[in-house]
N, CA, C and O atoms as CSV, one atom per row, in Angstrom:
chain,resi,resn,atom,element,x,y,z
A,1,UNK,N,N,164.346,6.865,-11.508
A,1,UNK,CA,C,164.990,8.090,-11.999
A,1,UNK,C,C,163.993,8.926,-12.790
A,1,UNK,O,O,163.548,8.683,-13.912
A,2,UNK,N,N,163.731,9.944,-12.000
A,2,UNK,CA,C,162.925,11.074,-12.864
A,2,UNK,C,C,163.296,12.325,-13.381
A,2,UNK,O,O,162.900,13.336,-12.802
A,3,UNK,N,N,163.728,12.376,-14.001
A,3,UNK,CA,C,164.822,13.319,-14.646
A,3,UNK,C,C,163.590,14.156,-15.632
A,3,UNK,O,O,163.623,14.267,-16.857
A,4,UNK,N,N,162.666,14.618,-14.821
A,4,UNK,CA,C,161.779,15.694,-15.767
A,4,UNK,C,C,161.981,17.096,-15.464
A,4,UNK,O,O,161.157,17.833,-16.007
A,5,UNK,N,N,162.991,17.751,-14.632
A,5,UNK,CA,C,163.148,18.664,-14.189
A,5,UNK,C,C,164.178,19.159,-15.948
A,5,UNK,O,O,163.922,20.253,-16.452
A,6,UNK,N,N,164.899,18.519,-16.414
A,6,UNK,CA,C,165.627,19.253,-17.962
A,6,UNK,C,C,164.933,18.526,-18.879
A,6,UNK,O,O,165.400,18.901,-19.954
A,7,UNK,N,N,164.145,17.757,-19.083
A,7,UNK,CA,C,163.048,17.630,-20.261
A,7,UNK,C,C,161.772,18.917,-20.016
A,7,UNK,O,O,161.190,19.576,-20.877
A,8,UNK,N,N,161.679,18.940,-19.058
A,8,UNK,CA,C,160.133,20.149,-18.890
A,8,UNK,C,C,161.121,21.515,-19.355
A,8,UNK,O,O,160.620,22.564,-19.761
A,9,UNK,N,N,162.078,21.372,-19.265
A,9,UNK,CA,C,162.778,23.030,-19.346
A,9,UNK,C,C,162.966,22.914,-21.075
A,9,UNK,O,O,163.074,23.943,-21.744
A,10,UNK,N,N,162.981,22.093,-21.455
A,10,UNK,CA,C,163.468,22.014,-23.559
A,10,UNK,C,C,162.235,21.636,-23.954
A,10,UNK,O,O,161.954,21.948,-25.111
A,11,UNK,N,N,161.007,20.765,-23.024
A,11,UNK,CA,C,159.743,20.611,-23.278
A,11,UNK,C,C,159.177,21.553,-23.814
A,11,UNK,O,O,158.610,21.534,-24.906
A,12,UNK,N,N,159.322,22.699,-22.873
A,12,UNK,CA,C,158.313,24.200,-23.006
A,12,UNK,C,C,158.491,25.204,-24.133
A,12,UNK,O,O,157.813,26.207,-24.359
A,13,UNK,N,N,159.625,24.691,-24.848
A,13,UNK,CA,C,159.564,24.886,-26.287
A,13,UNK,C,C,159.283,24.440,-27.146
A,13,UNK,O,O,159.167,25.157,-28.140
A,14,UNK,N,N,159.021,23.032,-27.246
A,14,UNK,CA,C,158.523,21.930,-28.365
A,14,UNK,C,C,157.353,22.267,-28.185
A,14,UNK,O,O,156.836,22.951,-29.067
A,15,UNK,N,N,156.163,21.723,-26.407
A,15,UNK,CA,C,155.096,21.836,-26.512
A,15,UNK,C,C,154.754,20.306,-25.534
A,15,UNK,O,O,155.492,19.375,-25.212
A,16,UNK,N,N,153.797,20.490,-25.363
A,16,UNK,CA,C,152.929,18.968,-24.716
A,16,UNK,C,C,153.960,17.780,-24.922
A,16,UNK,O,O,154.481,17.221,-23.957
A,17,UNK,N,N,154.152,17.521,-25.888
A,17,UNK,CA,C,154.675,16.321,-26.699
A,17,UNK,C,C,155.587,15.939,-26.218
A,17,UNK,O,O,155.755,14.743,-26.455
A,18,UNK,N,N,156.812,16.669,-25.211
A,18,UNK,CA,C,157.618,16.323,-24.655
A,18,UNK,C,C,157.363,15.740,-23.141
A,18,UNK,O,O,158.020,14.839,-22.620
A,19,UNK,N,N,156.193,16.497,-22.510
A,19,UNK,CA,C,155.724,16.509,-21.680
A,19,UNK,C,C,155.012,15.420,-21.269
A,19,UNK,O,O,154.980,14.815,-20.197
A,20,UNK,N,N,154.395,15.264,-22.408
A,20,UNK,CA,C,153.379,13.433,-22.668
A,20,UNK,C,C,155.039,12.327,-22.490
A,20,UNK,O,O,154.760,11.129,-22.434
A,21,UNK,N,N,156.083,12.537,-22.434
A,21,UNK,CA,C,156.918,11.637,-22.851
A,21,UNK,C,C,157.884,11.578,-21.411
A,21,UNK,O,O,158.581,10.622,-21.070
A,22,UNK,N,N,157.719,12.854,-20.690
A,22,UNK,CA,C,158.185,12.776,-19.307
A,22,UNK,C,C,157.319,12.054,-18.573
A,22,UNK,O,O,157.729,11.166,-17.825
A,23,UNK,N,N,156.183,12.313,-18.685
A,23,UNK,CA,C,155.346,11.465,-18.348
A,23,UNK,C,C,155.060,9.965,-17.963
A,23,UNK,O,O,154.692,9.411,-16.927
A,24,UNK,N,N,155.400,9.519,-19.290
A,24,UNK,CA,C,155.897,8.068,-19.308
A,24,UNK,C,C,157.038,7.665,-18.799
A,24,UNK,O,O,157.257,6.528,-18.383
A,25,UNK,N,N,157.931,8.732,-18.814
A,25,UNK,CA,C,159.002,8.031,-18.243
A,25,UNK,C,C,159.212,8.155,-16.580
A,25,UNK,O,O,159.823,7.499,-15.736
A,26,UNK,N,N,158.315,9.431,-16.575
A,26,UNK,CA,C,158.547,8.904,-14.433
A,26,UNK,C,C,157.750,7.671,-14.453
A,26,UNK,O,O,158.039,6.874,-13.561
A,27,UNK,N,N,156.945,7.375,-15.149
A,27,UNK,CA,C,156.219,5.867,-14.571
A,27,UNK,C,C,156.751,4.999,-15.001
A,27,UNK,O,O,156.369,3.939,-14.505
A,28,UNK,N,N,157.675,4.882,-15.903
A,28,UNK,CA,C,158.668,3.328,-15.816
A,28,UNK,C,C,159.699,3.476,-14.209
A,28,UNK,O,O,159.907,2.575,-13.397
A,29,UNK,N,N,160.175,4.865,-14.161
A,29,UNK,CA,C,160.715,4.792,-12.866
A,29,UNK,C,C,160.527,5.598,-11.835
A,29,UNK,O,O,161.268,6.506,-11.458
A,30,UNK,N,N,159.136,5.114,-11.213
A,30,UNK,CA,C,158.812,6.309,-10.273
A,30,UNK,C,C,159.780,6.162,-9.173
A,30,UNK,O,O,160.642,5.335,-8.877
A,31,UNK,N,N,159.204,7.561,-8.535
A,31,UNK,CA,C,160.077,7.820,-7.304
A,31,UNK,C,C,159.815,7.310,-6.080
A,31,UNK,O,O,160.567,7.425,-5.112
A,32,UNK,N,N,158.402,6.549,-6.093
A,32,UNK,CA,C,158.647,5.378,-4.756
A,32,UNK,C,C,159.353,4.500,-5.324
A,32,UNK,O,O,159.002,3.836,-4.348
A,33,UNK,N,N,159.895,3.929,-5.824
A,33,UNK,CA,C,160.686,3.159,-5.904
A,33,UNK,C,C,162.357,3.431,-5.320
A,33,UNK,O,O,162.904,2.824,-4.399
A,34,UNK,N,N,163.105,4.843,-6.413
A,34,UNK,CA,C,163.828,5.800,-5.615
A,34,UNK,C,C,164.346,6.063,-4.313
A,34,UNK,O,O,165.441,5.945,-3.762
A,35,UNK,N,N,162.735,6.620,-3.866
A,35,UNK,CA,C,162.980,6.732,-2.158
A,35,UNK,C,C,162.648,5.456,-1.587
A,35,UNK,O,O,161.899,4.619,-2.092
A,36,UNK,N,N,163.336,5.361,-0.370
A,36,UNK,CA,C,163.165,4.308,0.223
A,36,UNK,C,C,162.128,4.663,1.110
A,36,UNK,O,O,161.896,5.797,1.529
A,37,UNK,N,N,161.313,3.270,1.457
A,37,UNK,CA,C,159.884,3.065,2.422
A,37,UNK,C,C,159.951,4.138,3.684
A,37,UNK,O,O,159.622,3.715,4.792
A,38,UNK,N,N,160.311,5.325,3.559
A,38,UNK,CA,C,159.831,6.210,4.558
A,38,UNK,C,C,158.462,6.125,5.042
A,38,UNK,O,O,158.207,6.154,6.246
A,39,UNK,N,N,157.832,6.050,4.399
A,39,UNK,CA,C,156.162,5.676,4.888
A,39,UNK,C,C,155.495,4.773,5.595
A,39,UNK,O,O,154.273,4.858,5.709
């Protein structure tokens, strides 16, 4: 679950800092995982 599409939108008012934190969180749950083995 990468849910950085409404953290980057409240991000861009704080600054980086939110951004550093979306960050981390698509990589606890990236989106190959998500999508299935299309590849």
């Amino acid at each position: 679950m990468c849910f950085h599409v409404d953290i980057i939108s409240m991000g861009a008012f704080h600054g980086h800092s939110i951004l550093i934190y979306v960050s981390k969180s698509c990589i606890r749950f990236p989106q190959e995982d998500q999508v299935p083995a299309t590849s």
